[in-house]
N, C-alpha and C positions, 0 to 999 in steps of 0.2 A: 658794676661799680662796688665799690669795699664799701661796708655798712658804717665805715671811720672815713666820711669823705671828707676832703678838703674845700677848701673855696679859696682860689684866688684870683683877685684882679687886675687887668692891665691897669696900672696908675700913672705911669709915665712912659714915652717916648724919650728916647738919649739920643740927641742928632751924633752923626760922622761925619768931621769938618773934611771936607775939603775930599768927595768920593764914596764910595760906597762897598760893599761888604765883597766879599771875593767870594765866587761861585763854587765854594769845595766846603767838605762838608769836614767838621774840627775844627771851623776856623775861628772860636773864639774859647775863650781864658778870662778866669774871675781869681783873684786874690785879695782876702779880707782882713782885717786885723781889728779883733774888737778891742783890743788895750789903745788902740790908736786913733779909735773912729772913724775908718778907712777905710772903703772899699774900691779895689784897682779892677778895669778889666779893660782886653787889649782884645781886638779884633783884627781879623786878616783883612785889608784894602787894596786889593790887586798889588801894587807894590810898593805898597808901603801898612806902615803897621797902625794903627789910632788905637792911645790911649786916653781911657779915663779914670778920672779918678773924683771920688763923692765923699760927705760923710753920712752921717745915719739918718739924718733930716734933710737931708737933698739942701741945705744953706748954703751950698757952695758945690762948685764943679771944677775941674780943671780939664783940660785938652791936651795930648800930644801927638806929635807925627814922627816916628820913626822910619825914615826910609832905608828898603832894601835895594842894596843896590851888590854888584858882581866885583869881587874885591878880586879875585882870581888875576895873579899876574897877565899884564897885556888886554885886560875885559876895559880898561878906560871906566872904569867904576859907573857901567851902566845901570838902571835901574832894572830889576827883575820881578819876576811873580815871586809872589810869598806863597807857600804852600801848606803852614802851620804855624799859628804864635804859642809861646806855652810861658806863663808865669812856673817858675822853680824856686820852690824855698828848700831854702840850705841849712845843714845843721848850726854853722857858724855865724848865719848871715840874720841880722835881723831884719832885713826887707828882704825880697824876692829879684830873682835875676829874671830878666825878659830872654827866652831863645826865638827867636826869629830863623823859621826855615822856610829856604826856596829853592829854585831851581836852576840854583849856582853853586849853593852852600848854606853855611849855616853860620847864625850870631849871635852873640852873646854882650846882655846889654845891662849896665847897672840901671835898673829903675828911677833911682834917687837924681843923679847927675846926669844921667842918658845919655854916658859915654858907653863906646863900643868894649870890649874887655876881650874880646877874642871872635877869630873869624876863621871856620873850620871848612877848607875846601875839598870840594871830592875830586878825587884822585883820575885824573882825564880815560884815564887808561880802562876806568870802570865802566865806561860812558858807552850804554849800548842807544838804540834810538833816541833816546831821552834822557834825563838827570834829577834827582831832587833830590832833599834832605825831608825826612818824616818823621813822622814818632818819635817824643822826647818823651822822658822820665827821668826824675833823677831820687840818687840813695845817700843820705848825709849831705857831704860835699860832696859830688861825681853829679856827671850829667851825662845821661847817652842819650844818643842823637842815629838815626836811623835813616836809610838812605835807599836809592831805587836799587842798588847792584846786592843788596842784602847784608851791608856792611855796616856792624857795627861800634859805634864811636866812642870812647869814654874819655871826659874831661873832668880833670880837677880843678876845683876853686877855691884859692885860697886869698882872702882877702878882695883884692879887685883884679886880681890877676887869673886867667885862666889856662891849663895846660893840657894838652893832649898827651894822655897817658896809655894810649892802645887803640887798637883797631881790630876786628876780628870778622871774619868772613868764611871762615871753612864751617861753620855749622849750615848757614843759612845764606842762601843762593838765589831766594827770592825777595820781588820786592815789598820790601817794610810798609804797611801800613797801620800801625801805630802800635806802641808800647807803654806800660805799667807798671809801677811798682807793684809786686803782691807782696806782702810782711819782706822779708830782708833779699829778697828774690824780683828779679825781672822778669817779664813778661812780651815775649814780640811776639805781633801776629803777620803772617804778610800775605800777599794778594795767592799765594795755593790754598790757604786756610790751615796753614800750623799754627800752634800756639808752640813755640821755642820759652823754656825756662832755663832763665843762669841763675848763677850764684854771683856774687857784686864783681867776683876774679873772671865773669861771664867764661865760666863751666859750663857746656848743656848739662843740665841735669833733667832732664825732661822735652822730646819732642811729639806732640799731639796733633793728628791731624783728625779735625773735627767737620772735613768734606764742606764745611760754610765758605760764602762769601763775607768775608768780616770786612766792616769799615772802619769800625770802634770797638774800644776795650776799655772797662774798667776793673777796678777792685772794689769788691763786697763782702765786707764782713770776711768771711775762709770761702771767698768763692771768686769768680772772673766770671763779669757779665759780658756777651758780645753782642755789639749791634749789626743789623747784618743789611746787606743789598737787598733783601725780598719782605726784611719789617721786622724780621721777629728779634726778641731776647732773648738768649739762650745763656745759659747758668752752667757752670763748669765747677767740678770739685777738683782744682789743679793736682792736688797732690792722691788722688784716686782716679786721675783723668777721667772721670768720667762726667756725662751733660746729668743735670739735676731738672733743670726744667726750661722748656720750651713755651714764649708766649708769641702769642700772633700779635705782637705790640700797633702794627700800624702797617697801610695799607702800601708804601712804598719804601724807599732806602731807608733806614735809620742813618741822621747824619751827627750826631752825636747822644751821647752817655753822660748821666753826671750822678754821684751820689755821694750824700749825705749820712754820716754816720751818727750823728746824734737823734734823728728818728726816724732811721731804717728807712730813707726814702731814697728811692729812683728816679731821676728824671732823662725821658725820652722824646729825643725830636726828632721829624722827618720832613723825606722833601711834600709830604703829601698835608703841609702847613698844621698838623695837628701836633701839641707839646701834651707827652701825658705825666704824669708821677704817679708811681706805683708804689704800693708800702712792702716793708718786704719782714714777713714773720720768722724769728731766728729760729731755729728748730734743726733736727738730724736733716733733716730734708728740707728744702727752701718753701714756702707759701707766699706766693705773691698776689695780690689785689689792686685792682687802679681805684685809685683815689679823686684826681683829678684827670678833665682830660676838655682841652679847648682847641679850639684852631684859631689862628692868628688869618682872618680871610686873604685867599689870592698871595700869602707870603710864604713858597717854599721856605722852610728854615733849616737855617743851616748849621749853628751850634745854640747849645742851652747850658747853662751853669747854674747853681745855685749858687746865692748871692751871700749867706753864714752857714756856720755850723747845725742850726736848728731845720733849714731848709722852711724860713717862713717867708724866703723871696728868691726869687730869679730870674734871669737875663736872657733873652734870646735875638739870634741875629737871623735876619735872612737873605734871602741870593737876591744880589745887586738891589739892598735896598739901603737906604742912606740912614735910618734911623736904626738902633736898638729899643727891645719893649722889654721894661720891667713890669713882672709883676707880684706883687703882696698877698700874703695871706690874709686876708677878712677874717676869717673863723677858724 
């Protein structure tokens, strides 16, 4: 443990009306606003999406249910799996747009009104054994949306309306499992272990194959963290391709990434129910230390977010369980 440890406590449990958490690992999303004293976070529900939303004193809650359901001409707008939810903030937008992916397609939802704004279907033709929609990130306005045949999607948003502006699939032939913004640049990773870099006109300017099983990606600081099937962290200097550091994070999958730039924290969850945060020392070369590190007993977990910009709380879901657990910094 880092000689700067943290402490924080489970304070509360957040029930999920109406079902429980969906057994894939990404499956939850935080968005904050401290001008607003708000804080949003949507979780994947087999099929359907549950938001909440709080303010800084837990004096109030609200509830919602987005369902996914298969808009695909002739599907009879059956209900589907969700396979990723992701809050997106826009350059234009002063709240966050909900995308909602599954394994029909993909949606896009105004938070405020929790009207539909656009429904991005995949193209039949792509359809090998199976189908999803995976990995969002978005740059400004644009939103890319990533999918199983290794295509991907870019949508404009302007105002309440959204539009498909491209599609693109001759770089990348495998399937997406999830992407990043790094500074003005994209970031996909997919199930071979590339890491593909575009430019926002999705240029490859960069394809890295880093021999990993990636589940997750984030961005850190001038680096790209990956969480991988066998535990570890591993730290990438994208634009030198090369790995910076290797940690043995946790004894099974990592099933999500989260971090915090205001003080250099990491947080890491897996299925083997242990959430750790790591500090991470800015330097030529990266230095990382765990800080904290708890296990939620008997609850694979399956996403973690930090809940503001300070990282003195965060949110974790786990597989097929009906609550969310917050927990707060003590010290």
């Amino acid at each position: 443990m880092s000689d700067r440890e943290l402490w924080y406590k489970l304070e509360r449990e957040i029930p999920i009306v109406n079902g429980n958490t969906s057994a894939i690992s990404n499956n939850l999303s935080v968005s904050f606003s401290a001008n607003a004293n708000l804080t949003c976070a949507v979780v994947a529900n087999k099929n359907q999406a549950h938001t909440v939303s709080w303010d800084d004193k837990f004096e109030w809650m609200v509830h919602n249910i987005v369902p996914a359901k298969d808009l695909n001409t002739g599907k009879s707008n059956k209900k589907v799996e969700v396979m990723q939810v992701k809050f997106c903030s826009l350059k234009s937008r002063t709240t966050p747009v909900l995308v909602i992916c599954t394994v029909a397609g993909a949606s896009i939802w105004n938070t405020v009104t929790t009207t539909m704004m656009y429904w991005l279907s995949v193209p039949e033709e792509k359809t090998t054994l199976w189908k999803y929609t995976k990995g969002v990130a978005c740059i400004e306005d644009e939103i890319f949306i990533g999918c199983h045949a290794g295509t991907i999607f870019r949508l404009s948003i302007k105002n309440d309306t959204a539009k498909l502006t491209g599609s693109w699939d001759e770089y990348n032939k495998e399937p997406v499992v999830d992407m990043v913004t790094f500074r003005n640049w994209l970031v996909v990773a997919n199930m071979k272990g590339d890491l593909l870099v575009f430019d926002s006109e999705l240029h490859c300017l960069k394809n890295i194959y880093t021999g990993l099983s990636i589940n997750c990606i984030i961005s850190v600081n001038n680096w790209l963290a990956c969480g991988t099937i066998i535990g570890q962290v591993v730290l990438y200097d994208i634009e030198k391709e090369a790995m910076l550091a290797e940690i043995n994070a946790h004894s099974q999958p990592i099933t999500d990434l989260d971090y915090t730039a205001g003080e250099s924290l990491i947080l890491s969850t897996s299925e083997d129910s242990f959430v750790r945060v790591w500090r991470l020392e800015n330097s030529t070369t990266p230095k990382i230390s765990c800080c904290f590190s708890t296990s939620v007993e008997n609850v694979p977990i399956a996403g973690g977010c930090f809940t503001d910009a300070q990282g003195s709380s965060f949110l974790l879901s786990g597989y097929d369980y009906s609550v969310m657990f917050y927990f707060r910094l003590t010290q």
